[in-house]
C-alpha positions in Angstrom: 18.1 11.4 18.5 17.0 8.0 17.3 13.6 8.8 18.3 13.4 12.3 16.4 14.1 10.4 13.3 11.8 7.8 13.2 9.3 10.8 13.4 10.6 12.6 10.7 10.6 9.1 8.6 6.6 8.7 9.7 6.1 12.4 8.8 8.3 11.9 5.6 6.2 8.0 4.7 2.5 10.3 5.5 3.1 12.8 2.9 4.4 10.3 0.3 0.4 8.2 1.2 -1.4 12.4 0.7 0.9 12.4 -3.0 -0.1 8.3 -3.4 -3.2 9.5 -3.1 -3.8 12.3 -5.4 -2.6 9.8 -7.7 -5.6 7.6 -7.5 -7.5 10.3 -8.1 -6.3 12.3 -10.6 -4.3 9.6 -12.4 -4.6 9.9 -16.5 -4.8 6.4 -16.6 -5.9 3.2 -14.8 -2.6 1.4 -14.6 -1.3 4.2 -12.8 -4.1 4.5 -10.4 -3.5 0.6 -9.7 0.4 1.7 -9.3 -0.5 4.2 -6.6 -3.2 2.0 -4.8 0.2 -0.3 -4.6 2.7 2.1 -3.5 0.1 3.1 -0.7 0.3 -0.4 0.6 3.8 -0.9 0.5 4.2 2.6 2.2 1.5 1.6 5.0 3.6 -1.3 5.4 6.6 0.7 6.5 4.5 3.4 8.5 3.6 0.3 10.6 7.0 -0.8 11.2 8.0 2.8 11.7 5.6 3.1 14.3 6.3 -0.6 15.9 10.1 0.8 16.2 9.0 4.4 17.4 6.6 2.4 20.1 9.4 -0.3 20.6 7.2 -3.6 20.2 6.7 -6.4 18.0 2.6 -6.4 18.3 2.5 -5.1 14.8 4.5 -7.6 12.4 1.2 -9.2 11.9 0.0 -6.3 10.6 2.4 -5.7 8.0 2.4 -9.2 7.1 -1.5 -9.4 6.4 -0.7 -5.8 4.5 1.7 -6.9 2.2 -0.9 -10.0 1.8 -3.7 -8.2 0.8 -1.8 -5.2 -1.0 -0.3 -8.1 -3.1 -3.7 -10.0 -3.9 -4.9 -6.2 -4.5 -2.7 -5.4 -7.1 -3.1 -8.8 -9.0 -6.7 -8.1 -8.7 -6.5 -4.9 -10.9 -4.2 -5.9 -13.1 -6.3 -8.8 -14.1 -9.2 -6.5 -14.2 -7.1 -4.5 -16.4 -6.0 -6.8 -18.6 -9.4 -8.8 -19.0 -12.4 -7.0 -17.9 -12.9 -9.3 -15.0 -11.4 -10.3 -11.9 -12.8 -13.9 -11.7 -13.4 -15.6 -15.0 -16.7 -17.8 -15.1 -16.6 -20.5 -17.8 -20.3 -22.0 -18.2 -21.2 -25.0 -20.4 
């Protein structure tokens, strides 16, 4: 039983990453495509651990860990590109 729901819940996760992603194409604006490209990290994140529990290991919490990393550094990223133009500001004398 446990089993059959942990593959609903990866079915349930995919979909919501197909919908994520028709978001960061057709978004009306950037800030939400930047809010998609998020909520597609943080729902690869729990795919992973779905996965981990369906396969019943621990070999993946790396994974998720270096996910959240970069889905973090990612969305700081675009919102300072966003905000300024440019991820990394260059100030020449």
């Amino acid at each position: 039983m446990m089993n059959l729901l942990l593959h609903i819940s990866a079915v349930i996760i995919a979909v919501s990453i197909l919908i994520a992603l028709y978001r960061v194409a057709k978004g009306p604006s950037m800030p939400d495509r930047v809010i998609a490209l998020d909520m597609i990290g943080i729902n690869l994140i729990s795919l992973v651990a779905v996965v981990s529990l369906i396969l019943e290991t621990t070999a993946f919490f790396e994974v998720m860990l270096l996910l959240g990393i970069l889905a973090f550094i990612g969305t700081v990223a675009f919102s300072k590109f966003i905000e300024k133009g440019v991820v990394i500001e260059r100030k020449r004398d």
